[in-house]
Each structure stands twice: as structure tokens, then as C-alpha cells.
N, C-alpha and C positions, 0 to 999 in steps of 0.2 A: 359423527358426534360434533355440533356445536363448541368450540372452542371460546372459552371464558375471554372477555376483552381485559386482563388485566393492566397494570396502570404501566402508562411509559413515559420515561424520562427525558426530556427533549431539551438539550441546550441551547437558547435563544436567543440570538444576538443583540435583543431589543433589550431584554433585562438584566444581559451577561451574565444567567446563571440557568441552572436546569432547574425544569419546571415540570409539573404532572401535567400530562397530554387531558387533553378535554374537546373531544370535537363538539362543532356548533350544532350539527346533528347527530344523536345517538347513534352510532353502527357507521358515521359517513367519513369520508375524510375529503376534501376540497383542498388540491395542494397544484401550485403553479410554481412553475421554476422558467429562467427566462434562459432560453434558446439561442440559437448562432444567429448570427447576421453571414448569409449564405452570398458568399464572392469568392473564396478559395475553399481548399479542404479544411477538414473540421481534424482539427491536432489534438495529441494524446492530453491534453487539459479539456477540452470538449468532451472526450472519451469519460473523464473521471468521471465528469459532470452529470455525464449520460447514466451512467452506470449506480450511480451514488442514489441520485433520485430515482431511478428506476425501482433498484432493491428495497427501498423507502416504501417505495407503490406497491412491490411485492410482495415486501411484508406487512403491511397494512391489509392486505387482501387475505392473506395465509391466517392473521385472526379474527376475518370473516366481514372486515367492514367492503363496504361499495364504495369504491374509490373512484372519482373524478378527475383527473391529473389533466391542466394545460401543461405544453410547450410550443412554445410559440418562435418563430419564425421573422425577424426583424427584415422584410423584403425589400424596405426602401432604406438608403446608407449613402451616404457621401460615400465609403469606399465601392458600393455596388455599383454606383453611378461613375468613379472611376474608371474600375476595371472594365467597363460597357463603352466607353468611351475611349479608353485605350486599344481594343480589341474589337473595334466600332459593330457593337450589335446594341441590342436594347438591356434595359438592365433587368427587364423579365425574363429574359433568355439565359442571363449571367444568374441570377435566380433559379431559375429549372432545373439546369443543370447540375449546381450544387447542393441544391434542395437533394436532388436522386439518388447522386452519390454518400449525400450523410444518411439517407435510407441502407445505403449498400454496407456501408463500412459500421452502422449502428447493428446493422442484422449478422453481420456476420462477430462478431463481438455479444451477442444475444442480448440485446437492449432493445424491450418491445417497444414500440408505438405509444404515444400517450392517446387518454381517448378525447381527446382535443389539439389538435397541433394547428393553429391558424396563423395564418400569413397578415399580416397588418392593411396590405391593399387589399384584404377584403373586409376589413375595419373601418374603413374611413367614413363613411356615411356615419358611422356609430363615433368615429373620433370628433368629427363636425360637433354631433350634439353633448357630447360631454365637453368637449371645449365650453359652449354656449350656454350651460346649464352652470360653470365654473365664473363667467364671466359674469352672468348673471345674480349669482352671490355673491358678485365683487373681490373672491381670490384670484380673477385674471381681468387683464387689461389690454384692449390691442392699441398700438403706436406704429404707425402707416403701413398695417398690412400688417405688421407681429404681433401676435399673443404672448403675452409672457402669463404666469405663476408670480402674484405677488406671495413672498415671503413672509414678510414682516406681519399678512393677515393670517397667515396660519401659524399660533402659537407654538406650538409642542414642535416647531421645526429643529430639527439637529438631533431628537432623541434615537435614531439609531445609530446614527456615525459618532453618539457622543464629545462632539468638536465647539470649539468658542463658535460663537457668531460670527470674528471677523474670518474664521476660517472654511466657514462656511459658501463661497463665491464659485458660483456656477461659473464654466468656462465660457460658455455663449458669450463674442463679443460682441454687442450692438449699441450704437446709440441711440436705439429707441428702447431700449430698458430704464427702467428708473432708479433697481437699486443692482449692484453686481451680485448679491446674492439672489436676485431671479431668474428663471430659467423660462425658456422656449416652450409654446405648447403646440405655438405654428406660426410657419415662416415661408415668407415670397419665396417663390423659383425662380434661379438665376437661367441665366440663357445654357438650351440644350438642357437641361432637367425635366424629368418627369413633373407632372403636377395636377392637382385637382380643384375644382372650382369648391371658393367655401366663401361667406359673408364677409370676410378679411381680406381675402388675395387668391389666386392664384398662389397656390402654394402644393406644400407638405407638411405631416406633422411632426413637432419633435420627437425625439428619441424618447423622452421618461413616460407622456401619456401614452404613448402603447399600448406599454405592457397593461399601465392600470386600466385601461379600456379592455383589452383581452380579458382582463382576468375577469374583469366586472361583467363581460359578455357573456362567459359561459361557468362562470360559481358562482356570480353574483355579488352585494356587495362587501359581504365577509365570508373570508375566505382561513381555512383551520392554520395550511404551511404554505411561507412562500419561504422559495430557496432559487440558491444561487451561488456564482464564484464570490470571495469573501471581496475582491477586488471593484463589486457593486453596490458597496454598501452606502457608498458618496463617490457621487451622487444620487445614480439611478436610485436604488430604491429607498435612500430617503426624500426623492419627489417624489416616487409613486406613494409612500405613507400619504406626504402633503395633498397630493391631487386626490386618494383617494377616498380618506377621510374628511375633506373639503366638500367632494361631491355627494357624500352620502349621510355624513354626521356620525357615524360609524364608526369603529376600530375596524380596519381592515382586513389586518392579519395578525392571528393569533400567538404565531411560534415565526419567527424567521431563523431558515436555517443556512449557512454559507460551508458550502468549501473552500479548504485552503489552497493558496496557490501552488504552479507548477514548477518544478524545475528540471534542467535537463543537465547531468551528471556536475552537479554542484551550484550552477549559474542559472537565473532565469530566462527560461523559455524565449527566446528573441532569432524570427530569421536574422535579422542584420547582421547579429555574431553567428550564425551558422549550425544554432543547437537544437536548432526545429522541429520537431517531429510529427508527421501529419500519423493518423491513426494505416492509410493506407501503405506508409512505410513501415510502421510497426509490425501492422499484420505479416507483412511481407520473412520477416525476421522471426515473429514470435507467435506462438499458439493464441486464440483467441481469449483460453482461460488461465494461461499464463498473464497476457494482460489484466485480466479479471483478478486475478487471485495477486498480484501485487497490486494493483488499486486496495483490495479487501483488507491486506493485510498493515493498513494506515487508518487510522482514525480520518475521518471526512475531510473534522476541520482543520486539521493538521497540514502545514505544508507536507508536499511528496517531491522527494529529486528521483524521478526516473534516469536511475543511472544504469549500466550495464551491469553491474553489481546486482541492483534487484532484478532486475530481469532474469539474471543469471540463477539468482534465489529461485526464484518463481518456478523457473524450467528443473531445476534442483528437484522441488517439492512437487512439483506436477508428475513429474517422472515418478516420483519416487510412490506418490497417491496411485498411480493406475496400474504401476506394478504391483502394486499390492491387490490391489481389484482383481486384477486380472489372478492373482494366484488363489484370491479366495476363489475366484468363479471356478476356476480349474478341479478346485476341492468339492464345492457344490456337486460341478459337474461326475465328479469321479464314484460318486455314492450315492446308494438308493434309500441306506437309512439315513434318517435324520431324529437326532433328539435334542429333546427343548435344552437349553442350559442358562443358567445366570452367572456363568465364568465369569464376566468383565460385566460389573455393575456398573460401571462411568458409560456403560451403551445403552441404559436403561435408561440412563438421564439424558443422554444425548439432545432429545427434544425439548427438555424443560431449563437446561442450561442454557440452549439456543434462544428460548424465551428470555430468558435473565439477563442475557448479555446484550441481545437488541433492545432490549426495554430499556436497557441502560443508554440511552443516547447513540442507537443502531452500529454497537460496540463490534466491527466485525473483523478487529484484530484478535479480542478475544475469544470468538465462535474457531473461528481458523487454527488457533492454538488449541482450542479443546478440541479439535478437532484430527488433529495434527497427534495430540496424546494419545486420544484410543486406536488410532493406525496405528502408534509404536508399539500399542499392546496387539492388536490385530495380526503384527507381524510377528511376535512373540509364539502366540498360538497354530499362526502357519506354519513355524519352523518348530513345532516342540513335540518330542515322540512321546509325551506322557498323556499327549487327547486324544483318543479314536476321532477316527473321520467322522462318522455320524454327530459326533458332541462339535467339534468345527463346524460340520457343514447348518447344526442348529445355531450358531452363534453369528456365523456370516447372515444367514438369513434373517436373523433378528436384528442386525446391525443395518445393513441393506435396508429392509423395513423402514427403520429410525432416520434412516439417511435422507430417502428419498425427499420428504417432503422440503428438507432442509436444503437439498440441493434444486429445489423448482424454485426458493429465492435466493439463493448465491449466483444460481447459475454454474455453479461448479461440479464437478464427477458425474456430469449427463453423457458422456459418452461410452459407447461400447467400448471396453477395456483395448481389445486384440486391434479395432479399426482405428482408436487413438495412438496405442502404439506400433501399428503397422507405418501410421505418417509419421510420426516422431522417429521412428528409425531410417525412413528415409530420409529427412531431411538431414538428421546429426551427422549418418551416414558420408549423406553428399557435403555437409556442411566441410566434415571432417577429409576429405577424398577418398572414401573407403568403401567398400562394396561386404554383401553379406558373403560373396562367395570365398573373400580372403578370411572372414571371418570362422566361416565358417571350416575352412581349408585347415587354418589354426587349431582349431577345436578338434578336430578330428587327428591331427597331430596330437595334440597334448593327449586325449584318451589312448592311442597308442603307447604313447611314453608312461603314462600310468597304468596301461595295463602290465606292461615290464619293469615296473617300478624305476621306473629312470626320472627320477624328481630332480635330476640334475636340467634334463631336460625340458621339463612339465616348469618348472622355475625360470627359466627362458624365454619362453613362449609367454608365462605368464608377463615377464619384463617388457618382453616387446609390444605387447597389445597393451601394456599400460603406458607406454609411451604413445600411441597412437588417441588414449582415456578410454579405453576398455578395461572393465575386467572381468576376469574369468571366475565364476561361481560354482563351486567344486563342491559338490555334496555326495552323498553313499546312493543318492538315485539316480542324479543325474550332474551333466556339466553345459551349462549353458553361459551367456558372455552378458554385460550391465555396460553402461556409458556411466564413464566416471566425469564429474563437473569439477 
């Protein structure tokens, strides 16, 4: 069934307010987000980034438009050029490498592929003539071998950063700029740098015509969302506005979206204080969709401090999400009848709520909380002797049904219940120093003790395994053990 494109509300840092979505092509979305500069690993701020715009792309797709998505690839860097230099290889190699690895550590985090990710050294030929085509209508100038972005010819300069004019001053220092509010569009290579022949120098390009060349290479030259970390707003992409409404006469981008910054348990994200975090540490520590589901559970633009605390959260609710899975499936599994039921109406909605809430400015603190509600009713109905299994096992499967599609763009509860908590228990397990055999040595004690009614000692056992954060789930069928956080 065709799904209705109904209206979505997109908060835009250009207008600083939420606006009704309108793509430039009916059914299309044309959305660019600007990418890593590939010299070290890509850290849990990268991660959001990934994740954020991804789900964007997902759900753009889920109400049936053709999505085009750049990410793009910054391959030439003063720091790529460092670390190639420090480490004496070339800085394509220092590229490659880190390019592979942000593949490794995006995939395993489930953050597909855009269907455009280009490298800027395969731009340059295309950076040459939009330079030349900018100069030519007299918004750039070169001064011995530099191109700069004149300013002061592109009017409407500063409306996304909303800042005075005189706050407006590109960092580039050179004495062949005219005003310090111009910036670089290409610059001479010093000695031991990469470089490519262009009508100006021997050179490279700056950093801000990149992106607006990528994006104009492959959407063309309006484009529906550009997004990014809120931390780009000034300068990058209020030059890319300038270069690329300059070059086209155009409005460029229709909705600019940002995320907010990171931080790592209160302070921002800085190796030099030592609060780092690369996404391959993270993983190392924490469930892929625990990552995911504390991203999820913050508004985009909102700053996030990844502390231990939400992490802690995360692994909390993840646990607490697959056990419940896993005991619907157990019920599925346990019966051959099955009858329809409309027990839990908020599951009938499930899908149309999910609408509502991403419409809203891709609200997916508040998807996760309604989400999070009809679990607690879900579990309700697993523990309650007043519903034959056949009316359960019809309510899980209606539930299930509703879930699915919502989970192919969260990325969330895709895993087989029993293999997600087979590795969750070993790891708490090992985290913890504990073994199933102790545990289970326990359990097998306390069923003893209750079958002789010695709750002196069944009380005991329970003490000492909650010391260890187990506890033990004593019910009239069975006694099995839970990881307390």
C-alpha cells in the first residue's frame, strides 16, 4: 500500500524556526551532510552524526520518496598532510586507511552507505571550473596564486550564522586577501604538499568550496536538506550559502539541519583533556544499539554529554527491550492457537504515532518513549493469568507486525532475542567475574531450599547474588536469574 507523504516539520537553522517540508521534487529528497576529514578514527560525535542523518534518509524512504544522500569525504587536510608527514607515507595512504576503518565501525553501528560518498581529489577538475566560473562573475579574485570569495559582493552574507559584519572574519591569514571577512577558494602548495596544476598555482582547494562543488556534482544546484554538526554553521556553511548561490543564482538549500554538540561525561569532547572517545572504544564497551538508542533518545539538535550514566541507561532499556522479546517469542512459540485481539489499543497506533512524532522535527525521543510505554503494557500481559495464551500469542504478533517497519528505520530490536541475549550475558557475566555455572549452581540451591520451604535460606542466596547485581525471578512456574543495573 502506497503510504500518504504527509506534511513534516523541519527545524531550520536558516529561519530558526520549523517550517513545512516541501521537496523541490515531488516524491524526491536531495539531502547532503558534510562528512569526516579521514587522519584518525572517527569518535562517538562522528557516530551521532552518522546515525542522525542516516535515520533522516530512512525515514524519508519509509514514506516512499527516492532519496539521493551525499557524504562526502574531506581527503586533502592540513591535518591529513600532518599525520602523512609525521608517519612518512603519503597522505592518500593516511586516507585509505581511515576511509576503511569509518566503513568498519559505521557498519557495525548499522549506518548504511550514502548513495554518494566522494572524495574531493576526485573533484578537483570540477573544483578548477567552479572556482573560474565564481571569478568570472566577479565574487572571487586571485592575488599571487590565491583565490579568495569576495564578501562584501555577496549580499545576504551572515544570514545563517546570524552574526554582525564585523564578526564575521574568516580565519585564513594572508596578505593577499583584501578584506578579513574573505575566505580561500585555492591556495599555493607549500613545500612537501600534495598539489594540483590549476590557472592560479600550483595548488589545493579550500576547505568551504568542496563541499558546495560535491553537493552541486551530484544534486545539483538546489538541493531539499543540508545538514551537519551545529559547530559548522560559521563558517563552513555560511560560505558554502555564499559560493553557492553566487554560482548558480539560486537558493541552495532549502531546510539546513545541525546537530548539537558532544560531550563526554559533562566537559567537551577534547583528546588533550583525555575525554575522547573513538567509536571503536565505544564499541568495544557497549552494544551497537545501545549506542543507537542513547543517540535516539536526545533531540538531534540538542547538545548530548555521553556519560556513563546514559550509557548505563541505554544498556538498562536494551536489556530490559529483548527480554521482553524474548518472553513474547517463548509465548508465540508455546501455542498453536492464536486469536485476533485489540487488548492494547496504543499497538494499533504504534505506526501512526511514529508518523507524528518524526513529522515533528524527526522527534525520536518521543517515538522511544511510546515505545518504551507499550512494552510496559506488553509486559503486563506476559505476566497476567487473566489472558489465555492464544489472545497473547494474537497480540504479540500484532505488535511484532507494527514494530517491524519501525525498527528498519531506528535500527533498533533487529536482533534475535535469545542471540542478543546469549552475548549480553556473556559479556555482563565476564564484565562482572561470573560465570553461568555459579549461577546457575545458585539457582539450583534456592529451588532446593524452596522446595523445603526454608525461605530463610532461599532469602540468602537471593542476598548474595544481588550483591554480585543479579536477581533471582521466582515465579509458580519457573526460577530463573535478571542482571540488576
Amino acid at each position: 500500500m502506497k503510504k500518504e507523504k504527509p506534511t513534516i516539520m523541519i527545524y531550520s537553522s536558516l529561519t530558526r524556526k520549523k517550517e513545512p517540508f516541501f521537496s523541490i521534487v515531488d516524491g524526491e529528497l536531495k539531502m547532503y551532510a558534510c562528512g569526516i576529514t579521514p587522519y584518525d578514527e572517527i569518535h562517538i560525535g562522528h557516530a551521532r552524526q552518522a546515525v542522525i542523518y542516516d535515520i533522516i534518509r530512512l525515514y524519508y524512504e519509509y514514506l516512499g520518496y527516492k532519496v539521493k544522500y551525499v557524504r562526502n569525504f574531506t581527503d586533502i587536510d592540513d591535518k591529513i598532510i600532518k599525520r602523512a608527514n609525521d608517519e612518512g607515507k603519503e597522505s592518500s595512504q593516511i586516507c585509505e586507511f581511515y576511509i576503511k576503518e569509518n566503513y568498519k565501525d559505521l557498519e557495525l553501528l548499522k549506518v548504511g552507505k550514502a548513495t554518494y560518498e566522494p572524495k574531493v581529489t576526485e573533484c578537483i577538475n570540477d573544483i578548477i571550473e567552479y572556482i573560474q566560473k565564481l571569478i568570472s562573475k566577479e565574487f572571487a579574485y586571485v592575488n599571487n596564486g590565491e583565490v579568495f570569495f569576495s564578501v562584501e559582493k555577496f549580499a545576504k552574507y551572515g544570514q545563517l550564522s546570524n552574526r554582525k559584519k564585523d564578526e564575521l572574519i574568516n580565519s585564513e591569514d594572508s596578505p593577499n586577501k583584501r578584506s578579513n571577512n574573505d575566505f580561500v577558494l585555492w591556495k599555493p602548495n607549500k613545500i612537501g604538499e600534495p598539489y594540483w596544476e590549476s590557472p592560479w598555482s600550483k595548488g589545493r582547494p579550500g576547505w568551504h568550496i568542496e563541499c558546495s562543488v560535491m553537493a552541486n556534482k551530484y544534486l545539483g544546484d538546489e538541493i531539499d536538506i543540508h545538514g551537519g554538526g551545529i559547530d559548522l554553521i560559521f563558517p563552513h556553511h555560511e560560505n558554502e550559502i555564499a559560493q553557492s548561490e553566487a554560482y548558480s543564482g539560486k537558493k541552495f538549500a532549502r531546510y539546513w539541519v545541525h546537530n548539537g554538540l558532544v560531550m563526554i561525561n559533562g566537559t567537551k569532547m577534547s583528546k588533550s583533556l583525555g575525554n575522547f572517545l573513538t567509536v571503536k572504544d565505544a564499541l568495544k564497551e557497549y552494544f551497537p544499539e545501545e549506542i543507537r538508542y542513547a543517540i535516539l533518545t536526545h533531540n538531534y539538535g540538542s547538545n548530548i554529554d555521553f556519560s556513563k550514566d546514559l550509557f548505563l541507561n541505554a544498556r538498562k532499556r536494551m536489556y530490559y527491550f529483548y527480554i521482553t522479546l524474548l518472553n513474547m517469542y517463548k509465548i508465540i512459540e508455546s501455542t498453536d492457537e492464536e486469536i485476533s485481539s485489540n487488548f492494547v489499543p496504543e499497538m494499533a497506533d504504534l505506526e501512526k504515532k511514529f508518523v507524528e512524532f518524526m513529522n515533528d522535527n524527526f522527534n525520536t525521543p518521543k517515538v522511544i518513549a511510546e515505545i518504551t510505554n507499550i512494552f510496559k503494557e506488553l509486559n503486563k500481559i506476559i505476566h497476567s493469568n487473566k489472558i489465555i495464551l492464544g489472545e497473547k500469542k494474537g497480540i504479540f504478533k500484532s505488535f511484532l507486525k507494527n514494530l517491524h517497519p519501525i525498527s528498519k528505520v531506528l535500527r533498533l530490536f533487529e536482533e534475535d532475542p535469545r542471540r542478543y541475549l546469549t552475548r549480553f550475558n556473556d559479556k555482563i557475566l565476564k564484565d562482572r567475574n561470573l560465570n553461568e555455572n555459579y549461577l546457575n549452581s545458585k539457582l539450583k540451591d534456592y529451588l532446593s531450599a524452596k522446595l523445603v520451604k526454608d525461605y530463610s535460606k532461599t532469602d540468602n542466596i537471593k542476598d548474595e547474588l544481588k550483591l554480585h547485581g543479579i536477581s533471582v525471578q521466582d515465579s509458580s512456574e519457573s526460577v530463573s536469574w535478571e542482571f540488576i543495573f
